[in-house]
N, C-alpha and C positions, 0 to 999 in steps of 0.2 A: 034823307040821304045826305042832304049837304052837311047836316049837323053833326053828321057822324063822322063824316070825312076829314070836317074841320076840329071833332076829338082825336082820328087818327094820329095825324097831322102833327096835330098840339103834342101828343105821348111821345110821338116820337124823338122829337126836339129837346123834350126833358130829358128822354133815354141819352140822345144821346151827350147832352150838356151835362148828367151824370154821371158817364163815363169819364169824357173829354175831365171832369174835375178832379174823381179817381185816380184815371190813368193819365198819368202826363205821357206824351208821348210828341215828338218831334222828328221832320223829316227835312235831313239838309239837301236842297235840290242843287247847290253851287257847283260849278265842273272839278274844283281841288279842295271841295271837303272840306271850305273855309270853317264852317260851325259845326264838325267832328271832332273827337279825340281822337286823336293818331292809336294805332295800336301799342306805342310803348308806352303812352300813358297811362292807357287801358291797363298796360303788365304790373305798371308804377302801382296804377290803384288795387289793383287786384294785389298785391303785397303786401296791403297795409295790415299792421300787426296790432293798432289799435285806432280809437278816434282822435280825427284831426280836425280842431278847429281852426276856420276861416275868417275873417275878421274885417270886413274893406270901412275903411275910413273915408266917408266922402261927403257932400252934398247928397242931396237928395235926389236932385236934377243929374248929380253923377253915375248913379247907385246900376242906370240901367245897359248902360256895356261893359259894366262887371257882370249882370244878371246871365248873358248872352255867351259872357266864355265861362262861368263857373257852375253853373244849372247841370252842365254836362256831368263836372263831377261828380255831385250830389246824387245825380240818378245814378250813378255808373256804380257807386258805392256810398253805401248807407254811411260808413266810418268818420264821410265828410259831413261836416254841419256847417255850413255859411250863416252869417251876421251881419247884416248893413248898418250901420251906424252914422250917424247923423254927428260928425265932427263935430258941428257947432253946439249943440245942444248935450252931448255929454261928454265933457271938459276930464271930467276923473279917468273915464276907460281913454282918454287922446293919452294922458299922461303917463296911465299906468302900462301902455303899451310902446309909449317911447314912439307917438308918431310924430313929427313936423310936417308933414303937408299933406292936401287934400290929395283923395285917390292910392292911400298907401291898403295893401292888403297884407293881414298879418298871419303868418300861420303858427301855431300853437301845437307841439305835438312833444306830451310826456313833460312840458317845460322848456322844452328848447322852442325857441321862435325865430320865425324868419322874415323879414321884409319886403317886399314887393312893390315898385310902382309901374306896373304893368299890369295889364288885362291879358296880353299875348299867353298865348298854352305853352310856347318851349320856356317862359321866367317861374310860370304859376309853379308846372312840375318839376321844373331843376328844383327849385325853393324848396318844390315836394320832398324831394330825394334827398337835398341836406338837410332838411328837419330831422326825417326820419330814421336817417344814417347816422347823422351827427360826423361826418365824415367831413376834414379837412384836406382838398387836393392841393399841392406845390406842383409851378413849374418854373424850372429857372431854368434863363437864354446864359446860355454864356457867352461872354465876351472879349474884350481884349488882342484879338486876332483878326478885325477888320469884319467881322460879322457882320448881318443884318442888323441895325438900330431897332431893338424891342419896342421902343417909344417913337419911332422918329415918323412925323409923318410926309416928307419926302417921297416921291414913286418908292423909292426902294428902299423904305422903311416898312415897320410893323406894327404901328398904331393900329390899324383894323383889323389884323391876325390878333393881337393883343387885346382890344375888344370882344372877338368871338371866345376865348378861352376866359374872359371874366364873366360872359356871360352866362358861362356854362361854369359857372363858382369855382373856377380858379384863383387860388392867388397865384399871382405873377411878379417874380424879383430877378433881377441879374445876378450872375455870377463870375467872377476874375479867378479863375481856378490860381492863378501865379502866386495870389492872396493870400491861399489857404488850404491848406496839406489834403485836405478830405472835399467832397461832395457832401452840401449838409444834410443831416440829419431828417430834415422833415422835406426833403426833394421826393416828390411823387414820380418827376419827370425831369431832367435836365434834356435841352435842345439845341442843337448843335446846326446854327441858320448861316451857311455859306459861306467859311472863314477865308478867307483871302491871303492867310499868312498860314506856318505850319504852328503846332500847339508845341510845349515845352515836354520833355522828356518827365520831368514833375508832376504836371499836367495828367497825362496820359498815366500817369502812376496812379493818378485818384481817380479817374473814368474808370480803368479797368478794378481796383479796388473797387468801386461802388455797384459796378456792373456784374461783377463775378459773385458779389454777396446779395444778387437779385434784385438790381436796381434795373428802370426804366431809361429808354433815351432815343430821340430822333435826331437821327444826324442826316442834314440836310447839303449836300456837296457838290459844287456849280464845276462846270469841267474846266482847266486851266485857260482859258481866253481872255486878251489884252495885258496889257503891261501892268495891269494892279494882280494881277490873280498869279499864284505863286504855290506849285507844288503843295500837298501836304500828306507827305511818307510816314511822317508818323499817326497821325489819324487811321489814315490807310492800313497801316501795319497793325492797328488795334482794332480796326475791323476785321483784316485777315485773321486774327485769332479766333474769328469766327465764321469765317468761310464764307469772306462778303469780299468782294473788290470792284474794283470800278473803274469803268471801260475806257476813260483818258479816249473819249472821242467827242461828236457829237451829234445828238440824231436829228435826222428831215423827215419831214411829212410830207407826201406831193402827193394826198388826195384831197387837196383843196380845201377840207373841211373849215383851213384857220382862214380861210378867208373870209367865210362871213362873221367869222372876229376882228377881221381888218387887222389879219398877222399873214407872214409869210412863212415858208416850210420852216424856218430853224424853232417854230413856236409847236411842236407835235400835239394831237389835240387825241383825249384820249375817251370813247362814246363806250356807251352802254354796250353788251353785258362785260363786266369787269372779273377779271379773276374771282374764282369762289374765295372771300374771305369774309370772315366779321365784320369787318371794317365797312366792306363795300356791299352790306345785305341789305336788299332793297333800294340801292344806290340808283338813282335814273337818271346822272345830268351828267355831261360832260365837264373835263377837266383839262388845261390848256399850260402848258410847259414850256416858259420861255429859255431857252439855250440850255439844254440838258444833255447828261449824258449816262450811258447805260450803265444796270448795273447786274450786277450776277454773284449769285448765292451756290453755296454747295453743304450741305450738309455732313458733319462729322460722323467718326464712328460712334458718337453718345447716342444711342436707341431714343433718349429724351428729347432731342435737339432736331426742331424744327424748321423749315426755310420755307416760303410759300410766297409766291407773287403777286402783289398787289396792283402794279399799277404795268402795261404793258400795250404799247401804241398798234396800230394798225399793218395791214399788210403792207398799204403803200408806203410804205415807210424802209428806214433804212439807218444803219448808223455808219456816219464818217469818222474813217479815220484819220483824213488828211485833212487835220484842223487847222493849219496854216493857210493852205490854201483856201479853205472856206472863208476864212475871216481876211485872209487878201484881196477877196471880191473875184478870186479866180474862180471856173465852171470846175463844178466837182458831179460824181456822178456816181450810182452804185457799183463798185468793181470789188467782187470778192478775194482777187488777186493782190487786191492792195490792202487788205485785212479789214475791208465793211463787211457789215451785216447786213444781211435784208429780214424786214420786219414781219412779223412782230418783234418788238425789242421791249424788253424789261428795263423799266427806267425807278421802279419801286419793289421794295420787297420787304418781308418782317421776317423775324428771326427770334425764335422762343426756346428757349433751354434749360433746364432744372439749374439752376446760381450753384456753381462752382464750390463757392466758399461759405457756403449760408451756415449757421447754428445748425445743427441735425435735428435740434429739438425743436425748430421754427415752427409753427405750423404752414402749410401748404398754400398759398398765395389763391391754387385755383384747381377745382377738380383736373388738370391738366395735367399736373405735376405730380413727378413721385410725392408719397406721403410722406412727410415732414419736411419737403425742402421748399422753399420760395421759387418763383420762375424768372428767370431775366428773360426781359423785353426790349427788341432791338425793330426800330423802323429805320431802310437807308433809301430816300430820295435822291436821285441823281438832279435835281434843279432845288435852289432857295426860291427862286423870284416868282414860284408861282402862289408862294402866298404876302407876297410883295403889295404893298399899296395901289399899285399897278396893275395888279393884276387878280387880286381877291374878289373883285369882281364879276368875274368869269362867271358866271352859273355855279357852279360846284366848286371850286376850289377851297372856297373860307368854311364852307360843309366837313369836306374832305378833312381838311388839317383838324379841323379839331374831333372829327370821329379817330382819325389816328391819332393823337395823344387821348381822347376816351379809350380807344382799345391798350395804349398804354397802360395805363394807371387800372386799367380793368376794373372801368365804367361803360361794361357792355350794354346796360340800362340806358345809358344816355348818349349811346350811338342812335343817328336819325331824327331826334327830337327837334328839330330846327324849326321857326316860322316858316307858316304856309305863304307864300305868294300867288299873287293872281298867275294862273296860266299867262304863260307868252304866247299870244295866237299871232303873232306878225309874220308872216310870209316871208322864208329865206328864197330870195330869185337869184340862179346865175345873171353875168350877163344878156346871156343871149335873149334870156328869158325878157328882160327888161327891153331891151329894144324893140322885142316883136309887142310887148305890150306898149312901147312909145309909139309905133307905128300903125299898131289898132287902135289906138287911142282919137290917133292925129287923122289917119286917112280910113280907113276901113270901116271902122262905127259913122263920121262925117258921109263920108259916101254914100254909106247903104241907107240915110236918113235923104241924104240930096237925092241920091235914086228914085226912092220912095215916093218924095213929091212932083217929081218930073214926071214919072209915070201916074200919078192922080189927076196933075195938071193935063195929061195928055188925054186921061179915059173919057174925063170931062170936057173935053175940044170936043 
């Protein structure tokens, strides 16, 4: 009987060491799905129109946290075929791949290749989707009018905005519109980061040329505050040709929320759920808006012509209109009589339209749009600085801006794709909250332990 138990036994264990070598099959137990592919990966792979080889260049002792982010793909879709390679030992494929340093992953698809020295899932699939596309995105800051520094890493520079958008295979250039009669030619996206002066009547001649012939652009517009910041009617006037303007106030939050950001009301924080848009699908983090102000869309009579709101703060909120006073340090307060708003208040919005002046014979940019014309695409943020060095930080924010220039350039693919981070599990406490816990801490747990033993000492007497 035991001998038989001990064949059971034994069958089983091949069975199922059998299978387990058959079937690969893995289960990620981590709280944010740290060793999953996201779903747009999933969509990425699920697209592929042929095979794609994978190539990682490493050490040997390297080879196994590439195994750990790329396994995924391979099962997800046969199309991939992964290659580990041993740098040191075959010198002709280092060469012929054009690698210089250990840990480069190469991908291969049709002859175009791409470069990677990451293991992270948002470089591997962006990589994925230029290969496969062969697609070159522009975005140019423009400059000249006291802007946000594209490069400048200062609080109130965009070195780290500028980071997130090369990550995601942008190229990125400046632009001096005063320079040069037209918007270039290979701009995917020109960005418009909080000008502090107004733009040239010239200027505005080639925004709207570029825009009307179905060009992209976020124009980013901080409210008139302090002695640098200076009107800008012409901007303005080249948004109202599209039914945008902007509320020359500026809005408060006074449901506390910016405080466990360690900001005060003029900072509005903006939480989950978010207007229905592309942009914001599947969006779950909050996003935080230093000195902003509102903004409001109206749709024309073009049946094509789109307005939809993006980004829109809480009830406790409100917008001032007496910006003087606010920035005097005088008490300001909601009075609708002095022409504030109470919240919710729209401080984002995008704005889609069949291009004005396109070729008729274009092809169609997006099943969206009548057939044969290209779409113009408008994003208007009433705040720069919230993707300010200062303040990219925030949870969502560096997310956000570059999903809105992906929904620009309509790279709805690569909305969402961003590294996973560990859950934040730290306890947001009010005050009050934190006293009464310094207070159990200090006298209430001590006590009921000193209690404890006085009464032991006593049962004992």
């Amino acid at each position: 009987m035991t001998t038989v138990s001990i064949v059971a036994v034994l069958a089983i264990l091949v069975g199922l060491n059998y299978l387990a070598i058959r079937r690969d099959k893995q289960w990620d137990l981590t709280a944010s799905k740290h060793f999953s592919l996201s779903d747009e990966t999933k969509k990425v792979l699920g697209g592929l129109k042929g095979p794609v080889s994978v190539a990682v260049y490493d050490q040997p002792a390297g080879f196994s946290r590439f195994r750990d982010a790329l396994t995924p793909y391979e099962l997800t879709n046969k199309n991939v075929n992964i290659e580990y390679i041993d740098a040191d030992r075959q010198p002709a494929r280092v060469k012929a791949d054009n690698v210089t340093n250990y840990g480069t992953v190469v991908l291969d698809y049709q002859g175009r290749k791409e470069h990677v020295m990451s293991e992270r899932e948002q470089d591997i699939t962006n990589a994925l989707i230029k290969v496969t596309t062969g697609r070159t995105v522009k975005a140019y800051f423009i400059e000249g009018h006291g802007e946000k520094n594209s490069t400048g890493v200062e609080r109130t520079g965009y070195s780290s905005a500028l980071d997130v958008l090369k990550r995601d295979n942008y190229g990125v250039d400046k632009l001096v519109l005063a320079q040069t009669p037209e918007v270039p030619k290979d701009a995917s996206v020109v960005i418009v980061a909080g000008p502090t002066a107004d733009y040239l009547p010239l200027e505005i001649d080639a925004l709207r040329k570029y825009l009307r012939a179905g060009g992209k652009a976020l124009f980013m517009l901080d409210p008139v505050v302090g002695n640098s910041m200076h009107p800008v009617p012409n901007i303005e006037g080249l948004l109202k040709e599209w039914g945008v303007s902007m509320g020359h106030d500026v809005v408060l939050d006074v449901s506390g929320i910016g405080q466990m950001l360690g900001t005060d009301a003029s900072v509005p924080v903006v939480t989950p759920p978010y207007p229905s848009h592309q942009i914001t699908r599947d969006f779950n983090l909050l996003t935080a808006y230093p000195l902003t102000q509102s903004v409001n869309g109206q749709a024309g009579t073009n049946p094509n012509e789109a307005v939809s709101n993006l980004l829109q703060t809480g009830d406790k909120s409100w917008s001032e209109a007496d910006v003087k006073s606010l920035m005097s340090g005088g008490k300001v307060s909601m009075d609708e009589s002095a022409g504030d708003h109470k919240g919710p208040i729209t401080i984002g919005l995008t704005l889609t339209e069949d291009a004005k002046d396109a070729a008729a014979n274009t092809p169609a940019a997006t099943s969206g749009t009548t057939p044969g014309k290209p779409q113009t695409r408008i994003a208007v943020i009433g705040d720069s600085d919230f993707v300010s060095n200062a303040a990219v930080g925030i949870q969502g924010n560096s997310d956000l801006f570059v999903n809105i220039n992906n929904w620009l350039t309509q790279q709805e693919d690569l909305i969402s794709i961003h590294p996973r981070a560990e859950d934040d599990r730290r306890i947001s406490l009010t005050a009050d909250q934190q006293r009464r816990i310094a207070w159990m801490s200090l006298l209430l747990i001590p006590g009921l332990i000193l209690g404890s033993g006085v009464y032991t000492w006593f049962q004992r007497r």
